[in-house]
C-alpha positions in Angstrom: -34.5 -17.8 12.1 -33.2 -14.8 11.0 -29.7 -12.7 11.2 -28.0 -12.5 14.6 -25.1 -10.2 14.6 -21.6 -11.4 16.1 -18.7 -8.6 15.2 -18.9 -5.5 13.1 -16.1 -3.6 11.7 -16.4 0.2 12.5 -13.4 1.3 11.5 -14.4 0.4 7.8 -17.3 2.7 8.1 -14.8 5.5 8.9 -11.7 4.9 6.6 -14.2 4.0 3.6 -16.8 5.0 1.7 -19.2 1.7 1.0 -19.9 1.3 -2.4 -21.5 -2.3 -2.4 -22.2 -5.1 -0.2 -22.2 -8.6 -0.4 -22.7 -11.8 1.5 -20.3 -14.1 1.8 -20.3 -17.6 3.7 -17.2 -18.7 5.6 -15.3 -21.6 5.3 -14.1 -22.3 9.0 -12.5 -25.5 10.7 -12.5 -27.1 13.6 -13.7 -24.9 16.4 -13.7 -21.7 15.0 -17.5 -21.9 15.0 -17.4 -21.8 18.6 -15.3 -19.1 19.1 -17.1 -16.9 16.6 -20.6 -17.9 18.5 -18.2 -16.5 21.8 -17.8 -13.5 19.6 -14.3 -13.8 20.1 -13.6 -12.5 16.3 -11.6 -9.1 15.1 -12.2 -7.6 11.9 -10.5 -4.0 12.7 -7.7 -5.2 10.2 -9.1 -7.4 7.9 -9.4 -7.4 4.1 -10.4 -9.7 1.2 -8.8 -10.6 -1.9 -9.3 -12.6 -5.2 -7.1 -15.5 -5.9 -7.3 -17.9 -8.7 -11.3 -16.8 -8.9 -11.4 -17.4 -5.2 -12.3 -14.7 -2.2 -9.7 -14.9 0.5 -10.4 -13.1 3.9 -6.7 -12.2 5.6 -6.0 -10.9 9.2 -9.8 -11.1 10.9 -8.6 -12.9 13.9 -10.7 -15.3 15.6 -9.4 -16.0 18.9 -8.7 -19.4 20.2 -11.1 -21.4 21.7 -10.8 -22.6 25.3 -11.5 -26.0 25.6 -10.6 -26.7 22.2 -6.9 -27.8 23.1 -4.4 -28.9 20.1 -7.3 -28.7 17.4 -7.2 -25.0 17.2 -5.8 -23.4 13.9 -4.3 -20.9 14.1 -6.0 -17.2 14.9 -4.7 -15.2 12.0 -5.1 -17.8 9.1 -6.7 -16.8 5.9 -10.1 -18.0 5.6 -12.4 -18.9 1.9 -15.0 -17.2 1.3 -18.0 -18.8 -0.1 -19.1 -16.3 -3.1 -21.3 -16.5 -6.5 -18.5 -16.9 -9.5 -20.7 -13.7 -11.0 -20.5 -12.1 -7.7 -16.7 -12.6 -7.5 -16.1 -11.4 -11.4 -17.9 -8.5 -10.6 -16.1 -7.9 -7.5 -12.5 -8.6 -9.8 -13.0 -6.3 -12.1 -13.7 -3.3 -9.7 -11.0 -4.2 -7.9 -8.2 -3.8 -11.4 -10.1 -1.1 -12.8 -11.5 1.5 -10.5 -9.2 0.8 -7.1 -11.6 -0.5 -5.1 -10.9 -2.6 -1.8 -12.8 -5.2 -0.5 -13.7 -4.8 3.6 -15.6 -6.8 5.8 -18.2 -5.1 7.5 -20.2 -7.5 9.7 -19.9 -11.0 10.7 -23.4 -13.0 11.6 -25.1 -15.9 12.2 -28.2 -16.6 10.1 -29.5 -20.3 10.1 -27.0 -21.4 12.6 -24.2 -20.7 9.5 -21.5 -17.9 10.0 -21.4 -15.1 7.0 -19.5 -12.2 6.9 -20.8 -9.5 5.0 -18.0 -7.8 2.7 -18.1 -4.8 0.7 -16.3 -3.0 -2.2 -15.2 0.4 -0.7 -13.1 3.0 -1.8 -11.0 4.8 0.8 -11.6 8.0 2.2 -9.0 11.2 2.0 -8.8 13.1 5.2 -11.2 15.9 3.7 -14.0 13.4 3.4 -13.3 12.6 6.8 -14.3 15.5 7.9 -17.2 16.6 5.8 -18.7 13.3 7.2 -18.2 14.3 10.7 -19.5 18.0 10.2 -22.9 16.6 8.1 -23.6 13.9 11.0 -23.0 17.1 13.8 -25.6 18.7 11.8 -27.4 16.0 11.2 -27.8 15.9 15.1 -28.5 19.5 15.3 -31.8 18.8 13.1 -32.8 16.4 15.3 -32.4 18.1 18.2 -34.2 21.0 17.2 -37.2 19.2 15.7 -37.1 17.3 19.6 -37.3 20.4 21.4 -40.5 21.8 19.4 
């Protein structure tokens, strides 16, 4: 089938610089599923983080669904995610030594499963802000020239 895109976190792409992505599937219950397929999912806030050799996803919310009643969990519950054990190493070791933080960037459907892609990012000082903003306004400026002739 192929990738269908549900929610995508642009706030990461501003307040970090992506470094490396993954793929991760998610463990859901109940009728999350439904909700995400909505797109009634948040990942503004969200992070991940190893436990035990496992990859935990805390505060993406995933809102309620309607007609699902009393067998809703709750919203703001952490969530597994489904990662390689090399994958998750990797990402474990980045994490202690060089201060990284893992984000989650996009959640999608591919195959009728929900993913959520995550990344190791490293956050941006208010000076890289900037210089982003400025090289995308020029960026533009190209663009637009090379339009006109």
């Amino acid at each position: 089938m192929g990738r269908k895109i549900i929610a995508s976190n642009k706030k990461a792409f501003h307040d970090y610089t992506i470094v490396e992505k993954f793929d991760a599937g998610l463990v859901l219950t109940g009728t999350e599923i439904k909700s995400i397929r909505k797109g009634s999912i948040n990942l503004k806030d969200g992070f991940a983080k190893i436990e035990d050799g496992e990859a935990w996803l805390y505060n993406v919310h995933i809102s309620p669904y309607e007609q699902g009643n009393r067998f809703n969990p709750d919203p703001d519950r952490k969530r597994k995610l489904l990662l390689n054990k090399n994958e998750i190493l990797k990402m474990l070791g980045k994490v202690k030594k060089e201060k990284y933080t893992i984000v989650p960037l996009n959640v999608f459907l591919e195959n009728g499963w929900a993913k959520c892609e995550i990344a190791l990012a490293k956050g941006k000082l208010l000076h890289d802000k900037r210089e982003d903003i400025a090289k995308k306004a020029m960026d533009r400026d190209i663009a637009r020239n090379f339009k006109v002739r």
